[in-house]
Structure formats: C-alpha cells, structure tokens
C-alpha positions as CSV (number, residue, x, y, z in Angstrom):
1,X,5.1,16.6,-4.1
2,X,2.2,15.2,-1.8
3,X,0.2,18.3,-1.2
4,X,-1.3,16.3,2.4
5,X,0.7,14.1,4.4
6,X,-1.1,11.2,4.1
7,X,-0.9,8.0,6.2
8,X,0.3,5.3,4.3
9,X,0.4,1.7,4.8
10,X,1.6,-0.8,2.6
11,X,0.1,-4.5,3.0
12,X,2.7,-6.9,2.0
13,X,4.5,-10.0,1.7
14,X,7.7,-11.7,1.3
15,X,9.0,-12.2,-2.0
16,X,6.2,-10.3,-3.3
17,X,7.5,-8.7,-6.4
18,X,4.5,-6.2,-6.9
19,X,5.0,-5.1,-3.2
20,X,9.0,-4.2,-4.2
21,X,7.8,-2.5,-7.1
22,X,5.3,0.0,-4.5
23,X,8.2,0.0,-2.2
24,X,10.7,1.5,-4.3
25,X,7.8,3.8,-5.8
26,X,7.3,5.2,-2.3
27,X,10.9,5.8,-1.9
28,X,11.5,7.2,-5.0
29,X,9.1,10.1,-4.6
30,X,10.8,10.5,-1.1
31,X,6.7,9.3,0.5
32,X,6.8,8.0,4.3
33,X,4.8,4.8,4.5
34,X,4.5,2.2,6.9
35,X,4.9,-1.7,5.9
36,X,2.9,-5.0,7.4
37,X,3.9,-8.2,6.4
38,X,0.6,-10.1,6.3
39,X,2.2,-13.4,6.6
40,X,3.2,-12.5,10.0
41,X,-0.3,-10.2,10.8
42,X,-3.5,-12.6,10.8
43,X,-5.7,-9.3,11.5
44,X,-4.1,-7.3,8.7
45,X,-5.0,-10.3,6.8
46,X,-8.5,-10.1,7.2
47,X,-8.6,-6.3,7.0
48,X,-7.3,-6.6,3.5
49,X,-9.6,-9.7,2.7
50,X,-12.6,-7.7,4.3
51,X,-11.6,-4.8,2.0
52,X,-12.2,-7.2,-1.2
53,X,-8.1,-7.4,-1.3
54,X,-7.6,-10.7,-2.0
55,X,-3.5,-10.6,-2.7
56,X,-0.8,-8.3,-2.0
57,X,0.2,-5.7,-2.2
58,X,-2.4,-3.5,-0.8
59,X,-2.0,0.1,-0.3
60,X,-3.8,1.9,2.4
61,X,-3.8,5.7,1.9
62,X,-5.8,7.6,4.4
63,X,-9.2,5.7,4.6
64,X,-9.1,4.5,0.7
65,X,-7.9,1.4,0.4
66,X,-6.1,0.1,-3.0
67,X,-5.8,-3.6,-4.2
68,X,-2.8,-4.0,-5.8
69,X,-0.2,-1.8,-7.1
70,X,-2.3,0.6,-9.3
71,X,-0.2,3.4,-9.8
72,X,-2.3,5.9,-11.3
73,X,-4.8,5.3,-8.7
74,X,-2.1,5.9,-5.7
75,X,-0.9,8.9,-7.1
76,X,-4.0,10.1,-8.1
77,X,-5.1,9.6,-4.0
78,X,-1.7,11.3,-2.9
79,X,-2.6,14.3,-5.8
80,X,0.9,13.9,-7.6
C-alpha cells in the first residue's frame, strides 16, 4: 500500500470520463483523496492552467502535480 500518506486532490469535472476512471482508481486501492470540481472553482481553474494542465482530470499528489490520468506516473508518486 502507500508507504506515505499523501495529500491527494483530484481536479475534475462533470461528466468527465477520465476523472471516473482516477476516481474509481483511488477507491479501489482504498487511497483518501479530496475532489474539486473546476467548473464550480475559478481559482482551481487557473491553478491547473498555471500548472500547464489544460483539461481534466488533474491529480495533485503532495507538491507534484499530474495532467491527466497517467497511471504509472500516480502510482509511481504514491510508491505502489
């Protein structure tokens, strides 16, 4: 399992069908995360733009941030 509780957010959107797919990763490996629908958050908006994100979903694990739903990289940062 996650050797480091790290804090995760996941930058998303309605009827986003990547950000499902990172949702039900996170769940299946039992990994706490917290979600932000950008359509509703103008700031997390930019933070993700700012970041070179330019769609959802965008993963946020500690200070690395991940644009998209790149799986190796995620659990790669979360050493799993």
């Amino acid at each position: 399992m996650v050797k480091k509780e790290k804090k995760i957010i996941l930058f998303s959107s309605p009827g986003c069908s990547w950000c499902n797919v990172a949702k039900n990763f996170f769940k299946t490996h039992k990994i706490k995360f917290k979600e932000i629908d950008i359509s509703r958050d103008i700031k997390a908006s930019q933070d993700c733009q700012r970041h070179g994100c330019k769609g959802v979903p965008v993963v946020l694990i500690g200070s690395k941030w991940i644009c998209g739903f790149d799986q190796k990289k995620i659990e790669k940062t979360l050493e799993i």
